[in-house]
SETI-8545 format. One record per residue: residue number from 0; residue in one letter; x, y, z of N, C-alpha, C in turn. Coordinates in Angstrom, 1 decimal, always signed. Example, Ala and Ser with C-alpha at 12.3 -4.5 7.8 and 13.67 -1.06 7.14 Angstrom:
BEGIN
   k r    n_u    n_v    n_w   ca_u   ca_v   ca_w    c_u    c_v    c_w
   0 a  +13.2   -5.7   +7.8  +12.3   -4.5   +7.8  +13.2   -3.3   +7.8
   1 s  +12.8   -2.2   +7.1  +13.7   -1.1   +7.1  +12.9   +0.0   +7.9
END
This chain:
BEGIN
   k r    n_u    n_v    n_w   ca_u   ca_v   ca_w    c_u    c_v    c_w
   0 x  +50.3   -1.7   +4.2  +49.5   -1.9   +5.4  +49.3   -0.6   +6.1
   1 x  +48.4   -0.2   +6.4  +47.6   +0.9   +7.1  +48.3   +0.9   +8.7
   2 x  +48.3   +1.8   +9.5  +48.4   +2.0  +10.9  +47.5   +1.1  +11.4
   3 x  +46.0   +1.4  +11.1  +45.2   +0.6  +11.8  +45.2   -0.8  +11.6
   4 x  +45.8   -1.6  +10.4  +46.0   -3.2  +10.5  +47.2   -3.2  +11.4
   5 x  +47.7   -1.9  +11.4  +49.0   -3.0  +12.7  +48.6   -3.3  +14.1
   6 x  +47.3   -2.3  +14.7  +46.6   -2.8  +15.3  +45.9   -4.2  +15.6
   7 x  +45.4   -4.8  +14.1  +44.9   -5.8  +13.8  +45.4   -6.9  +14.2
   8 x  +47.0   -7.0  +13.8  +47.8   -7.8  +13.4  +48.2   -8.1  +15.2
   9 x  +48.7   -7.0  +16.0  +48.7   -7.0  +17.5  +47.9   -8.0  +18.4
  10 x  +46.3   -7.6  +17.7  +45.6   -7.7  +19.0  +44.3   -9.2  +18.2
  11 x  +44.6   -9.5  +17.3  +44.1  -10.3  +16.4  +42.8  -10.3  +16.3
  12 x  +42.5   -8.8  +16.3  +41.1   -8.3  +16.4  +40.6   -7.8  +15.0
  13 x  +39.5   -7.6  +14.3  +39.1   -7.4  +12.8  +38.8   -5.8  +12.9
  14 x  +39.8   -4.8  +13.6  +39.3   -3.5  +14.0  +39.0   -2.7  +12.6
  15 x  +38.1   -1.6  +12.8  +38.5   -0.5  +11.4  +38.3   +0.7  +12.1
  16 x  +39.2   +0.8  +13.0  +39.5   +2.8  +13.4  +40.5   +3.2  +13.0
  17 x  +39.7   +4.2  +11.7  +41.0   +4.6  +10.8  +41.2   +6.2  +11.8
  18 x  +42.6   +6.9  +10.6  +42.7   +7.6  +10.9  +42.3   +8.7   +9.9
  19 x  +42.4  +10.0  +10.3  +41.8  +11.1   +9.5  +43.3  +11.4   +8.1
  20 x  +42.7  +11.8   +7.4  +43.0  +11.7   +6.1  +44.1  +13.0   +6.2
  21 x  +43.9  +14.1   +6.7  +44.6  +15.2   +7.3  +45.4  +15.3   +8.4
  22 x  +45.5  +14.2   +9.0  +46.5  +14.4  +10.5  +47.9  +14.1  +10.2
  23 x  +48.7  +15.2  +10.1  +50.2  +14.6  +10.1  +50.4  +16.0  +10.8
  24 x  +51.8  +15.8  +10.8  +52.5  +17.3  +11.9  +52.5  +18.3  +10.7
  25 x  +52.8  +18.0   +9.3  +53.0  +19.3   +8.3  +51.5  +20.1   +8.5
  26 x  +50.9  +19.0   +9.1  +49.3  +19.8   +8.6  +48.8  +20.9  +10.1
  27 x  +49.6  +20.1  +10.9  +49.5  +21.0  +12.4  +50.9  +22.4  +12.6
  28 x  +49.7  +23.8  +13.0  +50.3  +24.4  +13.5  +51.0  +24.6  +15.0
  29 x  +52.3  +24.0  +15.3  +52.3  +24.3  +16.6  +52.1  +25.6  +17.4
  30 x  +52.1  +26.6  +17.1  +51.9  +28.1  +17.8  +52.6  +27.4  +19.1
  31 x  +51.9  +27.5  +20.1  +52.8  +27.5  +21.9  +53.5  +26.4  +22.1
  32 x  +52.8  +25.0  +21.0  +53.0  +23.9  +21.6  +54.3  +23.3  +21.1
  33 x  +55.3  +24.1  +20.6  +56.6  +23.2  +19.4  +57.3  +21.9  +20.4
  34 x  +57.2  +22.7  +21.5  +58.1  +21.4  +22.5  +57.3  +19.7  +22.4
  35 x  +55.8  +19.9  +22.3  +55.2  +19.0  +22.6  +55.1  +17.7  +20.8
  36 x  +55.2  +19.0  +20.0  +54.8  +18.2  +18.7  +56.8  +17.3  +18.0
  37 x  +57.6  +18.5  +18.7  +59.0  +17.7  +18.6  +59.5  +16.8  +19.3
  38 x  +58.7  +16.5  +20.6  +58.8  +15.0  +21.7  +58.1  +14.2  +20.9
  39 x  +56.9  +14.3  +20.4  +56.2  +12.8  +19.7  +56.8  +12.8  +18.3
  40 x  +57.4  +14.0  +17.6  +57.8  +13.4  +16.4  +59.3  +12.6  +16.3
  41 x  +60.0  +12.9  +17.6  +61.0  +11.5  +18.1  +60.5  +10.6  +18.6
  42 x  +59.4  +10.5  +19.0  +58.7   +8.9  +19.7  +58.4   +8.2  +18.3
  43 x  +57.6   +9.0  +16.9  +57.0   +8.2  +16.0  +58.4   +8.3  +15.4
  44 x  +59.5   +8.7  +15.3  +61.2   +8.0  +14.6  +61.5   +7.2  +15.2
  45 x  +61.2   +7.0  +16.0  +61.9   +5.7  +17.7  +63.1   +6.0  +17.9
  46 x  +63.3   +7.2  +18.7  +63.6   +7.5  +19.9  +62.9   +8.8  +20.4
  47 x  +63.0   +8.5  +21.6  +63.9   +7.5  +22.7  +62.6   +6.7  +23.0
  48 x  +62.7   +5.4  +24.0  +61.9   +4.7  +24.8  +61.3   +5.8  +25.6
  49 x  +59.8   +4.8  +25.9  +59.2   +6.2  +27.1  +58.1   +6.3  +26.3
  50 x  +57.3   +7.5  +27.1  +56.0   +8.1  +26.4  +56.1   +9.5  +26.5
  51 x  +54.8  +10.1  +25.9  +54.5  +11.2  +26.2  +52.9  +11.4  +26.2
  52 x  +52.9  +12.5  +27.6  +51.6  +12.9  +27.5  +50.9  +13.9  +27.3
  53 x  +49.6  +14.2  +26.7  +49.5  +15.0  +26.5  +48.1  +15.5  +27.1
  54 x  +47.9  +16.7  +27.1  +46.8  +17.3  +28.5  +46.2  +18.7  +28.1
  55 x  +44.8  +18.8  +27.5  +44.2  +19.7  +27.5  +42.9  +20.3  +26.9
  56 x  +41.8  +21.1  +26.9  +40.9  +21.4  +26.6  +40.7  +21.0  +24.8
  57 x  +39.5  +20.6  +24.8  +38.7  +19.9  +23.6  +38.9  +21.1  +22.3
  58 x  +39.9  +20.4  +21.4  +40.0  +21.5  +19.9  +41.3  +22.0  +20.0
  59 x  +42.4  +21.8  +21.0  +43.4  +22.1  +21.2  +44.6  +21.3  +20.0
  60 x  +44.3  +20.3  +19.5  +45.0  +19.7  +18.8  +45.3  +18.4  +19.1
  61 x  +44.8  +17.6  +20.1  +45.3  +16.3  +20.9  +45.3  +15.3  +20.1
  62 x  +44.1  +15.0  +19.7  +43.8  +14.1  +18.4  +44.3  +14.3  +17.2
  63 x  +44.4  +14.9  +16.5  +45.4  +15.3  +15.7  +47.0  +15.2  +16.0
  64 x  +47.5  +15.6  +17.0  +49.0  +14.9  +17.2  +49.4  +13.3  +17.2
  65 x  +48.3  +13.1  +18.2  +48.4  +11.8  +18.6  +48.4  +10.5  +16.9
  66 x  +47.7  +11.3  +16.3  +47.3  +10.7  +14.4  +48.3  +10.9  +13.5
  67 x  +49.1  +11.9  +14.2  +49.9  +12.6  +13.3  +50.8  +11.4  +13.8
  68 x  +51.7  +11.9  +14.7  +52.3  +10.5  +15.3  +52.5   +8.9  +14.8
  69 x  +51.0   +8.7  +14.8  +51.1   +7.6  +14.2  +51.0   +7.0  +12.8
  70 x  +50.6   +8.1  +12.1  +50.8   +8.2  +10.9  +52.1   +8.1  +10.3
  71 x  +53.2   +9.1  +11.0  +54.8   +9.5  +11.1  +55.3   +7.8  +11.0
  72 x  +55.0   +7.4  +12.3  +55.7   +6.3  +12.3  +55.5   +5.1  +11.5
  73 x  +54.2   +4.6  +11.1  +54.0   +4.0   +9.9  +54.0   +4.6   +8.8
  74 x  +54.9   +5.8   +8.3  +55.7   +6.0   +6.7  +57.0   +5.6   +7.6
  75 x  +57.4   +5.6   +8.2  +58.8   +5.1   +8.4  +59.3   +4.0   +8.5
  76 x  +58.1   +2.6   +8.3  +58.4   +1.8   +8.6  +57.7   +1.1   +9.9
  77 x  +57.8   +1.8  +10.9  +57.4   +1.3  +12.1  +55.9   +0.7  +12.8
  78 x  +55.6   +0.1  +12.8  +54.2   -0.2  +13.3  +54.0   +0.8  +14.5
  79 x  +52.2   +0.8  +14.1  +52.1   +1.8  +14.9  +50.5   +1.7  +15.4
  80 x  +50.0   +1.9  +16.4  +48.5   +1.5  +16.5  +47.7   +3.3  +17.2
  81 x  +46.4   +3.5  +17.0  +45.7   +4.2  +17.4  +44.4   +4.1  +18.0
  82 x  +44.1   +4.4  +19.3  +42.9   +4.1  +19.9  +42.3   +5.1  +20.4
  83 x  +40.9   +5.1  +19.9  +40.4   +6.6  +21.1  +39.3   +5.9  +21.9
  84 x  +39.6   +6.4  +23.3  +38.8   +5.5  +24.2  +37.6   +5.9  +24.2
  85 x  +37.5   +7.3  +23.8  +35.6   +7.9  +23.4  +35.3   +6.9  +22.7
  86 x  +35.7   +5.9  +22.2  +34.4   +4.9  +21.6  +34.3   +3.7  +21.8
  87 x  +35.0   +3.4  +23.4  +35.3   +2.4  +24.1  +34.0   +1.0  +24.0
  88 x  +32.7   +2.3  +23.2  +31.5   +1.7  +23.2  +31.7   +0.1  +22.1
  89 x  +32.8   +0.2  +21.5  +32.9   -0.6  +20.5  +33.8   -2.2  +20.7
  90 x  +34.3   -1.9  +21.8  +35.2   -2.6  +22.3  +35.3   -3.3  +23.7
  91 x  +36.7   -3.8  +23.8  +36.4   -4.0  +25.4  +37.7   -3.7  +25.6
  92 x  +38.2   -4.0  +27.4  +39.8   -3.9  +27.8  +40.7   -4.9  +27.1
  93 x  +40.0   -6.2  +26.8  +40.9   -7.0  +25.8  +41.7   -6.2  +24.7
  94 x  +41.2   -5.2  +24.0  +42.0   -5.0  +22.6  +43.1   -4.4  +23.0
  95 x  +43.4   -4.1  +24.7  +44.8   -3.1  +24.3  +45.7   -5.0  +24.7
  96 x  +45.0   -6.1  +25.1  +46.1   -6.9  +24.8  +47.5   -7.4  +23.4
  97 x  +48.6   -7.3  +23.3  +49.5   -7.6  +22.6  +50.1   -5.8  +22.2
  98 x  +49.4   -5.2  +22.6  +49.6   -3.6  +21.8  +51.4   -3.6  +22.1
  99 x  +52.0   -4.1  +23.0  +53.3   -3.8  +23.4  +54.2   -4.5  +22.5
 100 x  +53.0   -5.3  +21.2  +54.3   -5.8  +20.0  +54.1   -4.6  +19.0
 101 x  +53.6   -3.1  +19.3  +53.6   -2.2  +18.0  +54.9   -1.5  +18.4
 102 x  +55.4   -0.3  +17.9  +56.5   +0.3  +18.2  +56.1   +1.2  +18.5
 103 x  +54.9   +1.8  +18.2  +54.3   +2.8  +18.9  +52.8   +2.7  +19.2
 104 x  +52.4   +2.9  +20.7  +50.7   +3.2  +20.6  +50.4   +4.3  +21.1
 105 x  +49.3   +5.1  +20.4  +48.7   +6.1  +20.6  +47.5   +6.0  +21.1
 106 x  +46.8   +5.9  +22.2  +45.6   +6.1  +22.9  +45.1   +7.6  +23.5
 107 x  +43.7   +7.6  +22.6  +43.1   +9.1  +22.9  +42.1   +9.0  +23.8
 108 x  +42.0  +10.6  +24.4  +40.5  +10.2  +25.1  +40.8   +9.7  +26.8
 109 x  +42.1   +9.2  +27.2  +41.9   +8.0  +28.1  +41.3   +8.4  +29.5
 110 x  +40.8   +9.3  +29.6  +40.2  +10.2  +30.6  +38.8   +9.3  +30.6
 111 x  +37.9   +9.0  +29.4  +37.3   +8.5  +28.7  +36.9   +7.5  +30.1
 112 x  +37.7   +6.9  +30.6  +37.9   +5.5  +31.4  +37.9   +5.8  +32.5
 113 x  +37.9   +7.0  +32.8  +38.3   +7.1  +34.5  +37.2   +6.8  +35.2
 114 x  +37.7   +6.2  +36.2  +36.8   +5.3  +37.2  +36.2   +3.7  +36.8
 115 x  +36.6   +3.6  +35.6  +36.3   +2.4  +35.2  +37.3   +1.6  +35.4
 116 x  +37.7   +0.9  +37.2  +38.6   +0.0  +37.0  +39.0   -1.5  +36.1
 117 x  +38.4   -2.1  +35.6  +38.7   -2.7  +34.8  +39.5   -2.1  +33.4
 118 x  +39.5   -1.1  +32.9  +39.8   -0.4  +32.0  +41.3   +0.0  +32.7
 119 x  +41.2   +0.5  +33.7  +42.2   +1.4  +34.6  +43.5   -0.1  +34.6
 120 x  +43.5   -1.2  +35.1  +43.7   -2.0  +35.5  +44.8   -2.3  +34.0
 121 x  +43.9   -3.0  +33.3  +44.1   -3.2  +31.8  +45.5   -2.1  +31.4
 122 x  +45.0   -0.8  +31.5  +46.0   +0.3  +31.2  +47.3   +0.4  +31.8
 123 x  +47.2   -0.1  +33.2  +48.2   -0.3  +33.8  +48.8   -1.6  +33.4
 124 x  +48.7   -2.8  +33.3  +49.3   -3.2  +32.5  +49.7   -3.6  +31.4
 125 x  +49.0   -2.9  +30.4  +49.7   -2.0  +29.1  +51.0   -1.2  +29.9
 126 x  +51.0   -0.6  +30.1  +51.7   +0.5  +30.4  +53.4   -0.6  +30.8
 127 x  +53.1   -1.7  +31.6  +54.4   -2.1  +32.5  +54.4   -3.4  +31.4
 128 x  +53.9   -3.7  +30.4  +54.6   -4.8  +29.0  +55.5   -3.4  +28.1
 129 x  +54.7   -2.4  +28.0  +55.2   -1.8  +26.9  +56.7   -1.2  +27.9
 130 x  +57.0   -1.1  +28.9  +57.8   -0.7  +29.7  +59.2   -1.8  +29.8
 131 x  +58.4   -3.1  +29.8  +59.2   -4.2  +30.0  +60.0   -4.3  +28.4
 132 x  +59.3   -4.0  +27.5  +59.4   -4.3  +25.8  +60.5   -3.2  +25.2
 133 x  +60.6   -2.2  +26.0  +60.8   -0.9  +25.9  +60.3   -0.4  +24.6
 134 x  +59.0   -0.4  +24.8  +57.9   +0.1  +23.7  +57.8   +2.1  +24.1
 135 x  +57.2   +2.4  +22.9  +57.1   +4.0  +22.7  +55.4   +4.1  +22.8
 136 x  +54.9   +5.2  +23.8  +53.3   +5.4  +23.9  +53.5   +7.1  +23.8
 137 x  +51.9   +7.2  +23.6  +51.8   +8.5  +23.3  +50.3   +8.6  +23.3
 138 x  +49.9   +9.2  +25.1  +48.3   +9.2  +25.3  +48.0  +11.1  +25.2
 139 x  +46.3  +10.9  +25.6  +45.8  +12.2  +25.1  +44.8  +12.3  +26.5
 140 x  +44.2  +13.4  +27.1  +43.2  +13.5  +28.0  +42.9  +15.0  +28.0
 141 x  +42.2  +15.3  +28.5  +41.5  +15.7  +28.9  +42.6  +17.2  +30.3
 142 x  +43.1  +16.1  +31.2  +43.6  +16.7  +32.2  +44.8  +16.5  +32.5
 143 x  +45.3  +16.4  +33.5  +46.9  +16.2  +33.8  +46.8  +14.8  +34.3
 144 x  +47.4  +13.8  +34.1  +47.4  +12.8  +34.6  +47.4  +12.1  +36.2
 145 x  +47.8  +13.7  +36.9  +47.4  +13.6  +38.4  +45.8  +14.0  +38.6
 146 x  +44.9  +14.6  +37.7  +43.7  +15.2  +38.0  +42.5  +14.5  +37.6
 147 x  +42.9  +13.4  +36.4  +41.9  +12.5  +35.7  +41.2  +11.7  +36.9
 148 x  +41.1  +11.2  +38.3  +40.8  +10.6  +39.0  +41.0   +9.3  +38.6
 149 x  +42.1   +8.9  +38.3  +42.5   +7.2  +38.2  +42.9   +6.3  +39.1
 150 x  +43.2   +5.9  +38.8  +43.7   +4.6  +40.1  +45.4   +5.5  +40.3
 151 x  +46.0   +6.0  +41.7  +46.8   +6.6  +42.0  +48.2   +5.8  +40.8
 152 x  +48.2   +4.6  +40.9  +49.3   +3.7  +40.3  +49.4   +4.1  +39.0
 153 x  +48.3   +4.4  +38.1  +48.3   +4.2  +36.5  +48.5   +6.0  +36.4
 154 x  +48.2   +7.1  +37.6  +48.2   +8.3  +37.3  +50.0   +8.9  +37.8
 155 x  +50.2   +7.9  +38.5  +52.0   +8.1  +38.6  +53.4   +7.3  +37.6
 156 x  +52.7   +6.5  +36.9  +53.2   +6.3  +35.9  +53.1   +7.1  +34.8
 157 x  +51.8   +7.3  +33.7  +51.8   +8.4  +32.9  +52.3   +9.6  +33.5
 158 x  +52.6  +10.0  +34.5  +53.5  +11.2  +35.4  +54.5  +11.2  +35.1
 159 x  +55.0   +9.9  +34.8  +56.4   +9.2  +34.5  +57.4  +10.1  +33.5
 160 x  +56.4  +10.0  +32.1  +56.7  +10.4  +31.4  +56.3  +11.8  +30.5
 161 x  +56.9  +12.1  +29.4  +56.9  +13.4  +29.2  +55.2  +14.3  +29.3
 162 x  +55.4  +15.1  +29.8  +54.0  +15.4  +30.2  +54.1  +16.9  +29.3
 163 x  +52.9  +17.2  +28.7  +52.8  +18.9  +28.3  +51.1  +19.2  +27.8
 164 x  +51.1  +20.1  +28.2  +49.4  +20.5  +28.5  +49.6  +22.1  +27.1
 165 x  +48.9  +21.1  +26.6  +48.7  +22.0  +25.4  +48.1  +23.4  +24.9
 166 x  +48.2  +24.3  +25.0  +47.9  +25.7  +24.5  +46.9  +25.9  +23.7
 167 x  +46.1  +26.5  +23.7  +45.4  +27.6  +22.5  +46.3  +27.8  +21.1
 168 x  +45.8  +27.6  +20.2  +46.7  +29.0  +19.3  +45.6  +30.3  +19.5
 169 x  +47.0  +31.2  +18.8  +46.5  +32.5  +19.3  +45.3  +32.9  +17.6
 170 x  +44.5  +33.9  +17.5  +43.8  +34.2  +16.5  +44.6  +34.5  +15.0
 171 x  +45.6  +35.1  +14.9  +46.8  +34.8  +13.8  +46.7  +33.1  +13.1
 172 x  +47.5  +32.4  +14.6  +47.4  +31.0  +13.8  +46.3  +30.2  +13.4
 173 x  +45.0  +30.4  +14.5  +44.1  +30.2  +13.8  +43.2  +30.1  +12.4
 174 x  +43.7  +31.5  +11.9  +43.1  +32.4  +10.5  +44.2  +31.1   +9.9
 175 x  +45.3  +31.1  +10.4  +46.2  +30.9   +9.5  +46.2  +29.1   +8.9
 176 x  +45.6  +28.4   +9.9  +45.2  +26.9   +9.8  +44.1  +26.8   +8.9
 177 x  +42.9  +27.7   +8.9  +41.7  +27.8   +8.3  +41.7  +27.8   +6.9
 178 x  +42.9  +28.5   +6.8  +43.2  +29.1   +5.1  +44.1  +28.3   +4.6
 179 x  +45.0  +27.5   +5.3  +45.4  +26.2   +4.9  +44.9  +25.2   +4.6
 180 x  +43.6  +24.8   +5.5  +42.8  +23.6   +5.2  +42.1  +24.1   +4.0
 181 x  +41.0  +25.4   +3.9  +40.6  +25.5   +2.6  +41.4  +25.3   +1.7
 182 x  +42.7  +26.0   +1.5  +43.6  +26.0   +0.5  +43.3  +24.3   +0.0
 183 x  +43.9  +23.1   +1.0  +44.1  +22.2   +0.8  +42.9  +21.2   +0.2
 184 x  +41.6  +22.1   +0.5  +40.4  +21.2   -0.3  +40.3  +22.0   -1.5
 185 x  +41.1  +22.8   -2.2  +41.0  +23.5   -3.2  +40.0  +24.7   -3.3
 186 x  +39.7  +25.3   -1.9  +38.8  +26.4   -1.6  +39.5  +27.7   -1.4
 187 x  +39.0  +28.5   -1.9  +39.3  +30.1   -1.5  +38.7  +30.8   -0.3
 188 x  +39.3  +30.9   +0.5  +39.2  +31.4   +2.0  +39.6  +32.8   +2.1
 189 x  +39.0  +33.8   +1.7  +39.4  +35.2   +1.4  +39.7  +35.2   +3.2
 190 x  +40.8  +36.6   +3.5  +41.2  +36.7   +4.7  +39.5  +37.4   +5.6
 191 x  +39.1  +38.3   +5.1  +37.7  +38.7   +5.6  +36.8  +37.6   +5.8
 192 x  +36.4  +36.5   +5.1  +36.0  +35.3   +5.4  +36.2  +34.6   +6.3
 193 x  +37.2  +34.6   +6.5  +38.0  +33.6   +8.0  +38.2  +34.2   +8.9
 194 x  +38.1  +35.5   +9.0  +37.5  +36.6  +10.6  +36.4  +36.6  +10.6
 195 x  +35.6  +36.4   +9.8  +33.7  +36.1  +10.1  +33.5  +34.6  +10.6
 196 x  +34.0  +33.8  +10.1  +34.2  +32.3  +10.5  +34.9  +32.7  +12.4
 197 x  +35.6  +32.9  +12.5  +36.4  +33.2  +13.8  +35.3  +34.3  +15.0
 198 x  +35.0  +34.7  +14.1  +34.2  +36.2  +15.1  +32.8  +35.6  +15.8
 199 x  +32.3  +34.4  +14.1  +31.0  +34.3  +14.4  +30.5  +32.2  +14.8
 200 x  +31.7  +31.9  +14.9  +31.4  +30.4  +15.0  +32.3  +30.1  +16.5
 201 x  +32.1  +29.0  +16.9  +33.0  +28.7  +18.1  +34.2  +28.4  +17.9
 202 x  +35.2  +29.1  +19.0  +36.6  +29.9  +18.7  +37.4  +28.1  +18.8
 203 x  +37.2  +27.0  +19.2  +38.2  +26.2  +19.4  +38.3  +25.6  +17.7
 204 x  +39.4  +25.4  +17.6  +40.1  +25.1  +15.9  +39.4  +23.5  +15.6
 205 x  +39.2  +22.3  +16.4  +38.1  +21.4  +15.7  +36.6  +21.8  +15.9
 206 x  +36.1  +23.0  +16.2  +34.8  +23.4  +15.2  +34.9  +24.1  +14.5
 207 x  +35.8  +25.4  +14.6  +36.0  +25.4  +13.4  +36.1  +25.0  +11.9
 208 x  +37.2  +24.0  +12.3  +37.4  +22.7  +10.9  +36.6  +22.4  +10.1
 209 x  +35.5  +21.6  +11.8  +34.2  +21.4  +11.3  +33.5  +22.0  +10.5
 210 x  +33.0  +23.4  +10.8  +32.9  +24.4   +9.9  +32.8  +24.4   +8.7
 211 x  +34.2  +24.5   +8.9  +35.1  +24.4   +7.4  +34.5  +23.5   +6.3
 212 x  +34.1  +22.1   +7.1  +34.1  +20.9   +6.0  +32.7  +20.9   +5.9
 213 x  +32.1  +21.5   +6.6  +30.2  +21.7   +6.0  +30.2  +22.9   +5.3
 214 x  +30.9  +24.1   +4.8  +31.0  +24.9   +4.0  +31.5  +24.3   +2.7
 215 x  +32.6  +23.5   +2.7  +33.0  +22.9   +1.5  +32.2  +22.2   +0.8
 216 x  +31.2  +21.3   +1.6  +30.1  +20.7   +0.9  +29.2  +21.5   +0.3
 217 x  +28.9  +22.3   +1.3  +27.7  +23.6   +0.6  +28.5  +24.1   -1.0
 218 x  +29.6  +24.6   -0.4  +29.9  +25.5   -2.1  +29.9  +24.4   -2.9
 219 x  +30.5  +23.5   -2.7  +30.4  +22.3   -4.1  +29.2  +21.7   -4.5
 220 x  +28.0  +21.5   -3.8  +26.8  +21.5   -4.4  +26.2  +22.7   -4.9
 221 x  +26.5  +24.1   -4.6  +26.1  +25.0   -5.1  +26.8  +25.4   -6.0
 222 x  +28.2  +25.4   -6.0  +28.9  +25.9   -7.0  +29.3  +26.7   -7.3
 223 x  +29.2  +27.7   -5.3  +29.4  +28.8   -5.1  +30.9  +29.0   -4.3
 224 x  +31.6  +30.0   -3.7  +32.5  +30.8   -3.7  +32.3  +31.1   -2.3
 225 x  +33.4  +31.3   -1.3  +33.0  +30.9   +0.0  +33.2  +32.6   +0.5
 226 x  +32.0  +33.2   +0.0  +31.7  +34.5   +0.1  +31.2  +35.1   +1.7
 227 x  +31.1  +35.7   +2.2  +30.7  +36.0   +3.8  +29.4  +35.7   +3.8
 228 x  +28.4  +36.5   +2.5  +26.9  +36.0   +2.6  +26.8  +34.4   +2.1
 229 x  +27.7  +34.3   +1.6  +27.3  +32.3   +1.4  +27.2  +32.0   +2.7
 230 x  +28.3  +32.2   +3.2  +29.0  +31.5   +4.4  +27.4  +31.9   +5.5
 231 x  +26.9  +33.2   +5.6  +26.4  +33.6   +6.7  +24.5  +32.7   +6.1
 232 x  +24.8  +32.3   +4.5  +23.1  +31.7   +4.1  +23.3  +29.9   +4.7
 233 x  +24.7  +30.0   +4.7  +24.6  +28.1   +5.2  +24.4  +27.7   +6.6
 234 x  +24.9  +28.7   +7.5  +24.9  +28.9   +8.9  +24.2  +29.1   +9.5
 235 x  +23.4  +30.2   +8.7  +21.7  +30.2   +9.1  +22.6  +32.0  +10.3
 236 x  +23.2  +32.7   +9.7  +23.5  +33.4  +10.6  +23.0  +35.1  +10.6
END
């Protein structure tokens, strides 16, 4: 059973938001953030009770932990559910009902919601079943959970719990993620290639990625070698 049917099975909904095929913690470099990735990787073991939150600019790694997470905990056994509220378009406040029978939920985005009290409402009580259940969460935004403009109640509870506002990696770890993921799609990422990628594309690590995975298409239909002028004929640079 997938992370995403334990969702299913929760909320007896016919969902299909999977997760990314690369998100686990081996695949993330923590550079600043080690405190933040070794609190969720004891929430997706189960322990302790509680949450964690997590806070900061787009490409930082949020979605990716939060997947990793839940990934962690369903190989261990554990049910575990994932939601990103950026596509709240698909859904309604009903699906987070029963979420407080998973052992872990991971909700992305939840900034996504703010000012939507119905949504806000909903979250707050999510928040006080999975509290009552002594269930494990693990949300993602945007901001610090005093700054998202929520309903004061639902922004002093996520306060509640572990809070950490995520870092940058520095240009070292960067190069150094880049050449992992090529590595991992069986691509050769010469080190001068991945400072042209860095120098000449946008610096946050999910466009990068991006990047990354529309170059791996190009060479494999071409049949070419992820050379600086390949790279600079696909980009148009």
């Amino acid at each position: 059973m997938s992370p995403t049917a334990g969702i299913a099975m929760a909320t007896q909904l016919p969902l299909d938001i999977g997760l990314r095929g690369h998100a686990s913690f081996d695949g993330f470099v923590p550079g600043p953030n080690v405190a933040a990735v070794q609190a969720l990787g004891a929430l997706a073991a189960g322990d302790p009770d509680g949450g964690v939150y997590l806070w900061g600019a787009c490409g930082v790694g949020k979605s990716h932990l939060l997947q990793a997470a839940c990934r962690a905990a369903h190989e261990s056994g554990r049910r575990s559910g994932y939601l990103p509220l950026g596509e709240r378009g698909r859904f309604s406040p009903q699906i987070l009902q029963g979420l407080e029978q998973l052992d872990l939920v991971c909700i992305d985005d939840l900034d996504a919601v703010a000012g939507e009290r119905t949504w806000e409402l909903a979250l707050l009580d999510l928040y006080h079943r999975l509290q009552e259940n002594g269930g494990r969460w693990a949300f993602a935004a945007s901001a610090r959970p005093d700054a998202c403009g929520w309903l004061p109640d639902l922004g002093s509870r996520l306060a509640a719990g572990l809070v950490f506002g995520l870092r940058e990696l520095d240009d070292a770890d960067k190069l150094h993620v880049l050449r992992h993921r090529a590595e991992a799609r069986g691509l050769v990422l010469a080190p001068e290639a991945a400072r042209y990628l860095l120098t000449h594309c946008r610096r946050d690590l999910g466009a990068l990625c991006a990047v990354l995975d529309r170059l791996d298409g190009a060479a494999l239909a071409a049949q070419r070698r992820l050379t600086i002028p390949f790279i600079r004929s696909v980009l148009g640079g």
